[in-house]
KOLVO-507233 format. One line per field, with one value per residue (C-alpha): residue number from 1; residue in three letters; chain; x, y, z. Coordinates in nm, 3 decimals, m for minus. Example, Ala and Ser with C-alpha at 12.3 -4.5 7.8 and 13.67 -1.06 7.14 Angstrom:
nr <- c(1, 2)
rest <- c(ALA, SER)
kette <- c(A, A)
c1 <- c(1.230, 1.367)
c2 <- c(m0.450, m0.106)
c3 <- c(0.780, 0.714)
// end
This chain:
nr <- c(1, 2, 3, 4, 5, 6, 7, 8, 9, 10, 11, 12, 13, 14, 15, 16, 17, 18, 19, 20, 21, 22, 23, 24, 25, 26, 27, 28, 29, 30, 31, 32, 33, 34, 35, 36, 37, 38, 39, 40, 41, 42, 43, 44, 45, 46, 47, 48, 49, 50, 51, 52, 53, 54, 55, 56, 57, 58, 59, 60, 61, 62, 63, 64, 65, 66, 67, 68, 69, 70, 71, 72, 73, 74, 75, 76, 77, 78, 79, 80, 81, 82, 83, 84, 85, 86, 87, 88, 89, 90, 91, 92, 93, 94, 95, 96, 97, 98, 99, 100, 101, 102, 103, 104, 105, 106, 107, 108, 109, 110, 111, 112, 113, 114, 115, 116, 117, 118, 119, 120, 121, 122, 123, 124, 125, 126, 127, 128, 129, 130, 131, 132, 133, 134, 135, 136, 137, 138, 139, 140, 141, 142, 143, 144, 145, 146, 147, 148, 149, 150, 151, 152, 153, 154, 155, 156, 157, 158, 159, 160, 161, 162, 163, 164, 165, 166, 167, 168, 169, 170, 171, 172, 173, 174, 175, 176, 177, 178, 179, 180, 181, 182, 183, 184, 185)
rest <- c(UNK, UNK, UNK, UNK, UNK, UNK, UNK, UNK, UNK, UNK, UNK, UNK, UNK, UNK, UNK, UNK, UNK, UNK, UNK, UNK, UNK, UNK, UNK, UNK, UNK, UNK, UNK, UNK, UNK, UNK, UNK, UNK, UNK, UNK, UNK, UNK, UNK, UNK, UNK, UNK, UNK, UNK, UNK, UNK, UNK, UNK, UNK, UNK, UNK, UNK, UNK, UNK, UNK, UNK, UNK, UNK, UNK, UNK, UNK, UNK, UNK, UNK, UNK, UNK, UNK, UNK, UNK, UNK, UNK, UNK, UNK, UNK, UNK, UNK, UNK, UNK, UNK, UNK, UNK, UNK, UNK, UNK, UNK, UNK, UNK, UNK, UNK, UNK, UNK, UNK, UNK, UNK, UNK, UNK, UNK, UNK, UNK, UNK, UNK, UNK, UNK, UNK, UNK, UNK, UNK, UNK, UNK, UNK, UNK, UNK, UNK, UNK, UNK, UNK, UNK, UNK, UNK, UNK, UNK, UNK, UNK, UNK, UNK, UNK, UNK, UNK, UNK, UNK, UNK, UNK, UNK, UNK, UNK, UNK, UNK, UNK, UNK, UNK, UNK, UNK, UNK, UNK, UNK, UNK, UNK, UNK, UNK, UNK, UNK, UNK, UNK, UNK, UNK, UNK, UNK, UNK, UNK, UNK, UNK, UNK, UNK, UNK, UNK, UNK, UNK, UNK, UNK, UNK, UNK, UNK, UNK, UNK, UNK, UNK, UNK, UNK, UNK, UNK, UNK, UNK, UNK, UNK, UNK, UNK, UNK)
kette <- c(A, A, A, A, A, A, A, A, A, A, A, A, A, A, A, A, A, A, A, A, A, A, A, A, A, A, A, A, A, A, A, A, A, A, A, A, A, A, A, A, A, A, A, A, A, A, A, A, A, A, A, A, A, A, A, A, A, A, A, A, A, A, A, A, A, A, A, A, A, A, A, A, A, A, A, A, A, A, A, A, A, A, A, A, A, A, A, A, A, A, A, A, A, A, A, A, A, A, A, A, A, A, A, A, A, A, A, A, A, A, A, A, A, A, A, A, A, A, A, A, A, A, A, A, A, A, A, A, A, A, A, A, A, A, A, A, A, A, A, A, A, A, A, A, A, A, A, A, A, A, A, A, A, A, A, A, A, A, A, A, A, A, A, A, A, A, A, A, A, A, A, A, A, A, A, A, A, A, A, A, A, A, A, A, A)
c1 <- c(0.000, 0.140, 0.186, m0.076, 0.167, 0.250, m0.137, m0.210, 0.112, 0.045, m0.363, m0.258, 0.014, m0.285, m0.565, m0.345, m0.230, m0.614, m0.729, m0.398, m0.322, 0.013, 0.118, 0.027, m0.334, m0.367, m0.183, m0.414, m0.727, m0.634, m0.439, m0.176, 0.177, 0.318, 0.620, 0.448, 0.251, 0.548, 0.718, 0.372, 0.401, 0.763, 0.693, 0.932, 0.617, 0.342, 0.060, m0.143, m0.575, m0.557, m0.385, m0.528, m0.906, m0.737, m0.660, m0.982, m1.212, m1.001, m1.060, m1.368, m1.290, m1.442, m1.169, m1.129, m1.039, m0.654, m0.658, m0.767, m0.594, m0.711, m0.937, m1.075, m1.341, m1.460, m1.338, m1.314, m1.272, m1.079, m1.153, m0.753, m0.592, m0.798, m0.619, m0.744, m0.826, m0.837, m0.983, m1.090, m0.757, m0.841, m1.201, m1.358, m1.192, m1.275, m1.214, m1.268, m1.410, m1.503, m1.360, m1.504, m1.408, m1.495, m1.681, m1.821, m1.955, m2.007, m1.769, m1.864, m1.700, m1.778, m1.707, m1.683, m1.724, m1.601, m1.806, m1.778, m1.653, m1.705, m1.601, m1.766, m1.785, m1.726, m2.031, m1.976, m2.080, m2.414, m2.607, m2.443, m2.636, m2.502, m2.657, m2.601, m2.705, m2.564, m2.528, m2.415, m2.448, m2.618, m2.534, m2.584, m2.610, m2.660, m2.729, m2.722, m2.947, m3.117, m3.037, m3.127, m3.038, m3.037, m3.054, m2.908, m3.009, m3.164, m3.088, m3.087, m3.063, m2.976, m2.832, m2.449, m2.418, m2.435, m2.231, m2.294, m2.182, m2.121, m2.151, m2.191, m2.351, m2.320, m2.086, m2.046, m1.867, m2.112, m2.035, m2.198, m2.204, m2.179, m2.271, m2.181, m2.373, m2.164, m2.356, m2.217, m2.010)
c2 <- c(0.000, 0.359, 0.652, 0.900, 1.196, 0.896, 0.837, 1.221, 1.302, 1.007, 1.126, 1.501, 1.445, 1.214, 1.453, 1.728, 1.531, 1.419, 1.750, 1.910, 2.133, 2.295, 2.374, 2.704, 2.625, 2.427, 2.730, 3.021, 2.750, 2.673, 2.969, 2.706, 2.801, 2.637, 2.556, 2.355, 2.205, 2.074, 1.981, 1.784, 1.560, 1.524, 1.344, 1.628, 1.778, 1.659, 1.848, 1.986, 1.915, 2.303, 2.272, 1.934, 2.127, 2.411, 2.207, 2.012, 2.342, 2.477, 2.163, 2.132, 1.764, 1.543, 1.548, 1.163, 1.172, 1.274, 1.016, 0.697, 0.382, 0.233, m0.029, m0.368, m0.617, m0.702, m0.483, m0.543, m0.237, m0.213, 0.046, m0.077, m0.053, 0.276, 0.649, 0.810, 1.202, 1.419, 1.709, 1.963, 1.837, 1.491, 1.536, 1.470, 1.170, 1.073, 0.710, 0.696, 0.361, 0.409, 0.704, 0.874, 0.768, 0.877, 0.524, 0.528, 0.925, 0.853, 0.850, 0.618, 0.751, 0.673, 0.981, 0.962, 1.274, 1.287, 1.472, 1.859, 1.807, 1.993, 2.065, 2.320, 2.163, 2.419, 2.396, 2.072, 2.158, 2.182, 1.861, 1.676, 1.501, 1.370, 1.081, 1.053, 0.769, 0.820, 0.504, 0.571, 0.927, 1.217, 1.448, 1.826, 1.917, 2.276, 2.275, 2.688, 2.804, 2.471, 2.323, 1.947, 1.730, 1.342, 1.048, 0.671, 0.525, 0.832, 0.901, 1.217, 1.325, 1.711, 1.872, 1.977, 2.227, 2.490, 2.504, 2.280, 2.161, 1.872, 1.906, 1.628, 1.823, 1.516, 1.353, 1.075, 0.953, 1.023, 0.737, 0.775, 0.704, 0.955, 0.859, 1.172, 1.207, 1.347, 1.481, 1.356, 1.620)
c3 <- c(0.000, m0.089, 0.104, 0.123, m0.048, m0.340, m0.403, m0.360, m0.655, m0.899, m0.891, m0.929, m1.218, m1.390, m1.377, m1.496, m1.800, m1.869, m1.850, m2.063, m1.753, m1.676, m1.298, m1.400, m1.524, m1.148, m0.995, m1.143, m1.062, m0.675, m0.554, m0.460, m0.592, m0.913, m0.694, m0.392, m0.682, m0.852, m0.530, m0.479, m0.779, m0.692, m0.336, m0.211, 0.036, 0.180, 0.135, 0.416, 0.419, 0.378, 0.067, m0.070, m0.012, m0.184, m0.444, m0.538, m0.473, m0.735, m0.979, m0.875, m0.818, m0.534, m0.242, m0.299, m0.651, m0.467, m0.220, m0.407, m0.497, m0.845, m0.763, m1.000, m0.968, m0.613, m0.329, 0.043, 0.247, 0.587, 0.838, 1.006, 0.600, 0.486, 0.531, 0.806, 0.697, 1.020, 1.100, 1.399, 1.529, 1.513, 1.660, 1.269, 1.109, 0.788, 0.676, 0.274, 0.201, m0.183, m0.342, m0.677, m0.978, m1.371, m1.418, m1.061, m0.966, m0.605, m0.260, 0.052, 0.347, 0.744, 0.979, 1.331, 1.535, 1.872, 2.135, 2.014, 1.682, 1.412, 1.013, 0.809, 0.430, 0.092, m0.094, m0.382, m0.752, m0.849, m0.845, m0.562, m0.323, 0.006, 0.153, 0.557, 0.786, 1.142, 1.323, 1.686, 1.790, 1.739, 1.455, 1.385, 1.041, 0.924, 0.550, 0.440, 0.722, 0.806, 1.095, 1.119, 1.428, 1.384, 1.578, 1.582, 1.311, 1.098, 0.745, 0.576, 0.178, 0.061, m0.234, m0.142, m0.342, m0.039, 0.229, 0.540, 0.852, 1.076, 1.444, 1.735, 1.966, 2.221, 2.489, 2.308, 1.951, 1.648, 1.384, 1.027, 0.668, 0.407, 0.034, m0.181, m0.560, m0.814, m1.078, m1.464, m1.660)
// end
């Protein structure tokens, strides 16, 4: 299994090259420099989340279009062999079961959300739906000025293209499902 900067370089030099970009192009798109881009592809830095999310709101790709492994045929997932995304300094881990593809325009991720975590998500393009089941937990979701607050085993469906947030408003660990909709091209 790779490194997370090896996956993140090979994914970054590929779409570039599909999409006849120049470090420039992804520069002037993601306001991150053409040097730390280079130095990216390279596997001489390892990018921070800041600049990954930088990055793919820029492209206007899915977040795990960077962080995916090619995958073939029948896959088994495990939660102790996926790569762990933190955020809220560790308090909002993301564990990237199924990541988006071109064939396959749909991520499977489970979150869990200790007690008082939080992550505020940049609105997706238009036409994305999320899909959220939260399994153990409770879950705050704001979704533009909506706030919804769900239970154990309570599902939820919204468009994504807004910005929204995850909160666990509880003393306990939220776990949950997300299944994130990307609209064709």
């Amino acid at each position: 299994m790779k490194e997370i900067h090896e996956i993140v370089a090979i994914n970054l030099k590929a779409y570039r090259n599909a999409h006849q970009l120049t470090l420039g192009n992804v520069s002037h798109l993601t306001g991150v420099s053409k040097t730390m881009l280079g130095q990216i592809e390279r596997q001489e830095s390892i990018p921070t989340i800041t600049t990954l999310w930088k990055i793919v709101n820029g492209l206007k790709i899915p977040f795990t279009e960077l962080i995916r492994e090619p995958e073939e045929g029948i896959t088994i997932r495990k939660k102790t062999e996926l790569k762990e995304v933190q955020m809220d300094e560790g308090k909002y881990r993301v564990y990237p079961y199924f990541s988006y593809d071109q064939k396959k325009p749909v991520e499977i991720d489970m979150i869990e959300i200790e007690a008082g975590g939080y992550f505020a998500a940049k609105p997706h393009r238009p036409g994305t739906t999320e899909y959220i089941t939260v399994y153990d937990g409770a879950l705050e979701l704001m979704i533009g000025e909506e706030r919804f607050h769900l239970a154990a085993e309570e599902s939820i469906s919204f468009h994504a293209d807004v910005h929204h947030t995850y909160h666990n408003p509880g003393n306990q660990l939220t776990r949950l499902n997300i299944v994130i909709h990307y609209p064709g091209k």
